[in-house]
N, C-alpha and C positions, 0 to 999 in steps of 0.2 A: 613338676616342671621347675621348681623353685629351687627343688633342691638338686637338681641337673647341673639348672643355671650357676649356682654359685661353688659346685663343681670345678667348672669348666672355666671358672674365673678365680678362683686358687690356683689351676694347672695355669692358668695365662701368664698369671704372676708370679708364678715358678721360673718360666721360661721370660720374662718381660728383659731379661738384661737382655739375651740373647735377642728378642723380638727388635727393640729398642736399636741395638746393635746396627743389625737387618737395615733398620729404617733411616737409622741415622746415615749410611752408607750409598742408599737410596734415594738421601733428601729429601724425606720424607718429614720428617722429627726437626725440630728446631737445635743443634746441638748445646743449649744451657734449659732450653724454658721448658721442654721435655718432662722436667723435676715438676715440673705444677701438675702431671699429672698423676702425681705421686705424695702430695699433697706439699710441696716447697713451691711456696708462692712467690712471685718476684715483682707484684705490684703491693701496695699498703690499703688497710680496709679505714678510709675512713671514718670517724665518727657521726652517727646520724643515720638515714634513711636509705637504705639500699636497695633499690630495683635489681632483679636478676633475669637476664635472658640468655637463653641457651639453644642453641641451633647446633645444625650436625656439622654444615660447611658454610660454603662461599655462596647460596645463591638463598639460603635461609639469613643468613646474615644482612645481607644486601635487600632483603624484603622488610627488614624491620629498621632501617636505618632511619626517613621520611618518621618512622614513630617515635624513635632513638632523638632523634631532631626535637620533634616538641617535647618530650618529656624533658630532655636538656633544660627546659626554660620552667621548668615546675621548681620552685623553691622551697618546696617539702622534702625535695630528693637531693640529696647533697652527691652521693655517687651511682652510678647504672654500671653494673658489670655486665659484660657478656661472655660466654662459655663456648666455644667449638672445641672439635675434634680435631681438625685438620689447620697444616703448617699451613695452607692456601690463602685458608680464613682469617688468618692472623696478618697476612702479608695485607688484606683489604685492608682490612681495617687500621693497619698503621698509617695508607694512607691518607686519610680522611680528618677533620680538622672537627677533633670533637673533644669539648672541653670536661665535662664529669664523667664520660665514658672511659673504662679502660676495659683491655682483654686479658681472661686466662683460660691456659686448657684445659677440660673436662676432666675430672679426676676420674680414676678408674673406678669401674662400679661396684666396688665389694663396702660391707658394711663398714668397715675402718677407715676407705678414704674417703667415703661422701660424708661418714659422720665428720670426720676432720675436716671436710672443706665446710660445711655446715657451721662446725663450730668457729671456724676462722672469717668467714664472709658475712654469717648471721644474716639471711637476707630478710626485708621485709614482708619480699612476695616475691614469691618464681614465677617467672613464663618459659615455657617449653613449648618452639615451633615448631608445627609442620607435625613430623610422626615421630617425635622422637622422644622415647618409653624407655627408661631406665629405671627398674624395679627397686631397686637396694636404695637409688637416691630418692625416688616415689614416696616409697615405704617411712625411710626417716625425717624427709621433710612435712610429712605428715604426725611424726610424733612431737610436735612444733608447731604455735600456732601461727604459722606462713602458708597464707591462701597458695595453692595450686592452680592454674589458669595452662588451657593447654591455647595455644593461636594460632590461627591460618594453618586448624587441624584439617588434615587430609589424610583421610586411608585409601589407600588403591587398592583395587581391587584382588592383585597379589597378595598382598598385605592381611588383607580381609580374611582370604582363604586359608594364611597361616595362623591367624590370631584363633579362626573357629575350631582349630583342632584343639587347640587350649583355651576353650570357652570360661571353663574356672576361671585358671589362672588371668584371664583377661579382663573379665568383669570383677575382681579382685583389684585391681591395678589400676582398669580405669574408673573406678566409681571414686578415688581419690582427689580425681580432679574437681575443685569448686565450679570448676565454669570450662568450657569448651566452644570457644569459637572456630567455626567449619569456615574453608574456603573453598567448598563445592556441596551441594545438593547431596553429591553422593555420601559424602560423608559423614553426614547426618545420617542418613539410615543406618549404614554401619556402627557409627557409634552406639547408636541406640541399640542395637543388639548386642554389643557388645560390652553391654554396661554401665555406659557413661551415664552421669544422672542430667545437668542442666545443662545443655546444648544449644547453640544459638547460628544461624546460619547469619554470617555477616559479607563475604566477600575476600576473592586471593587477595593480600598485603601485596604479590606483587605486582599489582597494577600500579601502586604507590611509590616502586621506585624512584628515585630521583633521577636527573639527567644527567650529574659529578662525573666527573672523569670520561668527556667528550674529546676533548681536547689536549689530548697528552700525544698525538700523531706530529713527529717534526715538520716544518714546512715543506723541506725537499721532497717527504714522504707523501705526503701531500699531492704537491705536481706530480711526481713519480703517477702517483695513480690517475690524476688528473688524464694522463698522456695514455693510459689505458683502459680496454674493455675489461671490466672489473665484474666478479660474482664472487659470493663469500662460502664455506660451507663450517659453520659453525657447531660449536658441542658436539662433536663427533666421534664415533666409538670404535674401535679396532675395524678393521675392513671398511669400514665407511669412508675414509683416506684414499683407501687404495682407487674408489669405486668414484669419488672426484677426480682423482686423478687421473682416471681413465677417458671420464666425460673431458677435461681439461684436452688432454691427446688429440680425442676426435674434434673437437672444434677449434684448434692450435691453426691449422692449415684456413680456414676461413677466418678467422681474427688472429693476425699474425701480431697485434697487442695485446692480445688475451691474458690476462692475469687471473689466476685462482688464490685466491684467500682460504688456507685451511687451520681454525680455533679448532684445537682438539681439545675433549673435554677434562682430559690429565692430562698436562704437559709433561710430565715425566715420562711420556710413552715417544718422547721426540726422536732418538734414537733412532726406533722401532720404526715410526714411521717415513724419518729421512732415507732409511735403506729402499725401504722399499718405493719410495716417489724415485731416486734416484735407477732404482732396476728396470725404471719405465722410461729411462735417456730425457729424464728431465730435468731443467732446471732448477734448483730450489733456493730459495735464502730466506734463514734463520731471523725473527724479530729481534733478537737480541745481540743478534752479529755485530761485530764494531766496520767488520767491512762493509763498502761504499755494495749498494744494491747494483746489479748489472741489468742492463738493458733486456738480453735478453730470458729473465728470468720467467718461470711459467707457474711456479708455487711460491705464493708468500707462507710461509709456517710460522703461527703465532705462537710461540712457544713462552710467554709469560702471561703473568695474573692481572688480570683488572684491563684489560685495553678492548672486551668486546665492544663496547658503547661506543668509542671513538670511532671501530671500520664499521660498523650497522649505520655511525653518523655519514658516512663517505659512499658504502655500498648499498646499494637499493634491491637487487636481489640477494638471497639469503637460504641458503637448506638449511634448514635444523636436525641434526646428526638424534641419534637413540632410535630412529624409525624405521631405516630400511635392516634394521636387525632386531629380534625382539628384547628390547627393554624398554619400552613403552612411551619411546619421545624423551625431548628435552622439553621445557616450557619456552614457549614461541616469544611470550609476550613481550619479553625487551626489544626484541627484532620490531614487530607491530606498533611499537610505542614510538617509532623513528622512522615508520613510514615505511616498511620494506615490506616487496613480497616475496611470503613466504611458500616455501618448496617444503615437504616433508614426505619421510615413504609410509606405508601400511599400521605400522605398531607405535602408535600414539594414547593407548591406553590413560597414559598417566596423567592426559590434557587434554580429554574430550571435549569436557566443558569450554575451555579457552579455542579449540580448534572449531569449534560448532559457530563460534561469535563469529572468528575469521573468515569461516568459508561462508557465514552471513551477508559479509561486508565484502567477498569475493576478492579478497588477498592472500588466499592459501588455498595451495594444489597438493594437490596426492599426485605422490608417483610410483609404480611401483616396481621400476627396476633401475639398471645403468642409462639402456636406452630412452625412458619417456624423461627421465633427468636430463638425458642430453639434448632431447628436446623442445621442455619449455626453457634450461638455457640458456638456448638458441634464441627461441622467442623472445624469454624477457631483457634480454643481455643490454638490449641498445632502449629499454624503458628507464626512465631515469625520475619518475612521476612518484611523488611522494603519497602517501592516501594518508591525506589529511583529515578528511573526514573520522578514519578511523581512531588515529592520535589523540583528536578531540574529544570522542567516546571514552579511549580510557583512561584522556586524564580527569574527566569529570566524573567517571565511576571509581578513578583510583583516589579522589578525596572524598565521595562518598563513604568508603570503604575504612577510610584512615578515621575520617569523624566517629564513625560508628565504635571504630576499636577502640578509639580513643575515652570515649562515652562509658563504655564497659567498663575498659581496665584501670580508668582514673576512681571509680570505685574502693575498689581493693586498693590501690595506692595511696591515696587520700584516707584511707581510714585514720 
């Protein structure tokens, strides 16, 4: 497998101008900072103790910020890098007011750039969020003594089934890791078969999001909504758009304020999906538009980074998009954290655990088509009741959850 992989990642880096090209045209790529992952760094590596965390995107990032936060005040640590993949990731994190923290992107995985970023960052300890296994940088940060810590690991059950056809190569990979903190049950069994050695079930990090960037909605934007029947349909995935917008249609004529809210979960697919809102003689306007919103508009399209929080702070109803198509859910719990209920279809695989607690506390519904979407809402549209109860639960499970990682990984840092 090993040697497949590093195959396939010489042809990458054959082809990467061209790739690179693609992306940048895309807007996908950052057109200068792109080089960082090719090992030209555009931040300075301070002298002194360096923490390293690495996430894939924007919703790993956003889960370790609340930790990002206290280590900041640790005076052992002079700098905390953090490492993404995506131009998305990077756009968070510039906005956030964080003083020993800076961002670079993930070098590409072959032996020559992770040793290069290795040799230029020197960290004192890695963390590596959520599932995210890169063999080439694994391997050499192992021949270095910088503890390995994997956090708010989660393998899904996908995931699972692919790792067990390369059992080897997997128990090879993960027994590297010093320590492995789970944020689900499930993922401790999997680990464990799959070779990890010291495993600890602590709780998902994102319950410990912050509440930062509630209030970035203009005043007018505000009233605007005020003045309307308002439902959100968030993180949502090709066809998922279409299939709000449909529900939007049929209940247009019974709430002739009716406002639909659609966060799609790549906003580069904005395009794609204004055609086709607009083939259904709807109205739509752009978040980003400089033009004044019209009255009678019928889709808000959130087509920029970082503003879920503020409409979950405005809207009380809420679909969470990944479900009525199989890729296994989005995670609900920012919606749940601000009081909303939540809607989701059939394939939530990836968030049983967190859906199991909500339809506990009786604020998440299955739905499982156009039709029973359009009518709970119906139902919930004119609910405006926040479940507080629930808020309560997981901000005191989400400093649970922080104290504990906390506990662990001041360990290794502290050495």
């Amino acid at each position: 497998m090993f040697l497949i992989y590093r195959i396939l990642l010489n042809l990458i880096l054959i082809l990467s101008p061209l790739i690179i090209l693609i992306r940048l045209l895309k807007k996908k790529e950052h057109p200068i900072r792109f080089k960082e992952k090719f090992g030209f760094y555009t931040k300075k590596k301070i002298n002194g103790k360096l923490v390293w965390f690495h996430g894939a995107s924007v919703g790993e990032v956003l889960s370790i910020i609340p930790l990002i936060k206290k280590l900041e005040k640790n005076k052992k640590i002079k700098q905390i890098l953090i490492t993404t993949n995506t131009l998305s990731s990077s756009e968070i994190l510039s906005k956030l007011k964080l003083n020993k923290t800076i961002h670079q992107f993930f070098p590409i995985d072959t032996k020559y750039h992770t040793e290069k970023f290795l040799d230029y960052w020197r960290p004192s300890v890695a963390f590596f969020i959520d599932s995210e296994i890169w063999p080439n940088m694994i391997e050499n940060i192992k021949k270095r003594p910088t503890p390995l810590i994997l956090i708010n690991a989660r393998i899904t059950y996908k995931s699972f089934k692919r790792w067990k056809i390369f059992i080897y190569n997997a128990k090879k990979i993960l027994k590297k890791f010093d320590l492995c903190l789970t944020s689900d049950h499930k993922s401790v069994k999997y680990l464990k078969f799959l070779g990890a050695k010291k495993i600890k079930f602590i709780g998902n990090l994102k319950f410990t999001e912050s509440e930062e960037n509630t209030n970035l909605l203009s005043n007018n934007l505000k009233k605007f909504f005020l003045s309307k029947k308002i439902w959100c349909a968030s993180s949502t995935h090709s066809g998922e758009e279409k299939i709000c917008a449909n529900v939007h249609k049929k209940l247009k004529d019974k709430y002739q304020n009716l406002l639909t809210i659609i966060i799609p979960r790549h906003i580069n697919r904005t395009k794609e999906i204004t055609k086709k809102i607009k083939e259904l003689n709807l109205n739509i306007h752009l978040h980003d538009s400089k033009h004044r919103i019209k009255k009678d508009t019928d889709i808000y399209l959130v087509n920029s980074f970082g503003q879920t929080k503020s409409f979950f702070k405005t809207c009380k109803t809420v679909f969470l998009g990944g479900s009525m198509i199989k890729h296994g859910g989005q995670n609900p719990l920012e919606a749940a954290r601000f009081g909303c209920k939540i809607l989701h279809g059939p394939n939530i695989w990836n968030f049983d655990e967190i859906y199991d607690l909500l339809k506990k506390n009786n604020v998440s519904n299955k739905v499982i088509n156009e039709n029973q979407l359009t009518t709970l809402v119906d139902r919930m549209i004119n609910n405006k009741n926040r479940y507080k109860d629930l808020e309560f639960k997981i901000k005191n499970l989400g400093n649970k959850i922080l104290i504990s990682t906390l506990n662990e990984i001041n360990f290794y840092i502290n050495k």
